[in-house]
N, C-alpha and C positions, 0 to 999 in steps of 0.2 A: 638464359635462365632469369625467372621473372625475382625482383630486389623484394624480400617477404616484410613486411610493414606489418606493426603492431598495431591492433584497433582494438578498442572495449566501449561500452556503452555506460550511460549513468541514468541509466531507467528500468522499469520493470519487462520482464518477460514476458507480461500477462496477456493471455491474446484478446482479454475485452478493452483493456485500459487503451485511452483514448487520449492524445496529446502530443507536446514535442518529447522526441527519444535523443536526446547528443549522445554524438558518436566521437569520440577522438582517437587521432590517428597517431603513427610515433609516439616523438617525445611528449606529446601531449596528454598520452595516455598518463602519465604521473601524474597528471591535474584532476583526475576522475574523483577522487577523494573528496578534495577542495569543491568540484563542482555540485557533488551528490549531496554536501553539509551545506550548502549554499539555503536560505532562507528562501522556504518555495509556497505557493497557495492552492491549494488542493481545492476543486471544486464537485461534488458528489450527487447524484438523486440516489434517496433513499427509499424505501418499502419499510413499511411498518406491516407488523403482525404476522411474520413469517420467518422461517427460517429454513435454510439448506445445510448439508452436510460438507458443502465446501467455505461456507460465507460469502460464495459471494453465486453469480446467476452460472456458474458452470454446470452445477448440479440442481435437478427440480428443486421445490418446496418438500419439506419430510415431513412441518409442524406448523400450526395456524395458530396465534393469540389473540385474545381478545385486545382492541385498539382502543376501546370507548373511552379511556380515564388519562391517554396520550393528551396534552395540553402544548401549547406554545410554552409558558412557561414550565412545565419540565422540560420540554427540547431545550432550552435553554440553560436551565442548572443542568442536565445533562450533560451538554456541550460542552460546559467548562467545566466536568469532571476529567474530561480528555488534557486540560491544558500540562505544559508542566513533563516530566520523565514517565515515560511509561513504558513496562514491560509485557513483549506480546510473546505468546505461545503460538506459533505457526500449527495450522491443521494440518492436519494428515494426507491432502491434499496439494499441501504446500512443494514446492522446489528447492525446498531447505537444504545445506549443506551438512549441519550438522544438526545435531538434537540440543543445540543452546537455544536458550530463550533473546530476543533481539531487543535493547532497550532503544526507545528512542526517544526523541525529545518533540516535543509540539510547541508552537507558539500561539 
């Protein structure tokens, strides 16, 4: 009989998301926490003017906006409206466990 070993991941399920996925195995699995709070850099292409009903490209476009008045500097004061605690509502599309809201932290 095969010896059953513990494994968890500390990455998304997503099947667009693109990157490293760590896996730990055993005892190492209690590290998963430590590893997922670990200070990470998120790199993104974005679309302006559109929107889907999943947020992100699973589902078509539903809605077009106009883009013309989009600046560098809004992308910028933008950006660092994200810095800091912030509380996300998962869509309804999401693989959420429960129906709490997820706070997270940005750097």
């Amino acid at each position: 009989m095969a010896k059953k070993i513990k494994i968890g991941h500390t990455g998304t399920l997503d099947p667009l998301a693109t990157g490293l996925l760590i896996l730990c195995t055993g005892k190492y699995t209690k590290k998963i926490n430590q590893i997922t709070l670990a200070n990470k850099q998120y790199v993104a292409k974005i679309s302006f003017g559109a929107t889907t009903p999943s947020f992100d490209k699973e589902t078509n476009f539903d809605a077009n906006y106009p883009i013309e008045h989009i600046d560098i500097a809004l992308i910028n004061k933008t950006v660092k409206s994200f810095i800091g605690k912030q509380t996300q509502i998962p869509p309804s599309y999401s693989a959420k466990k429960n129906k709490r809201s997820k706070s997270i932290h940005i750097c």
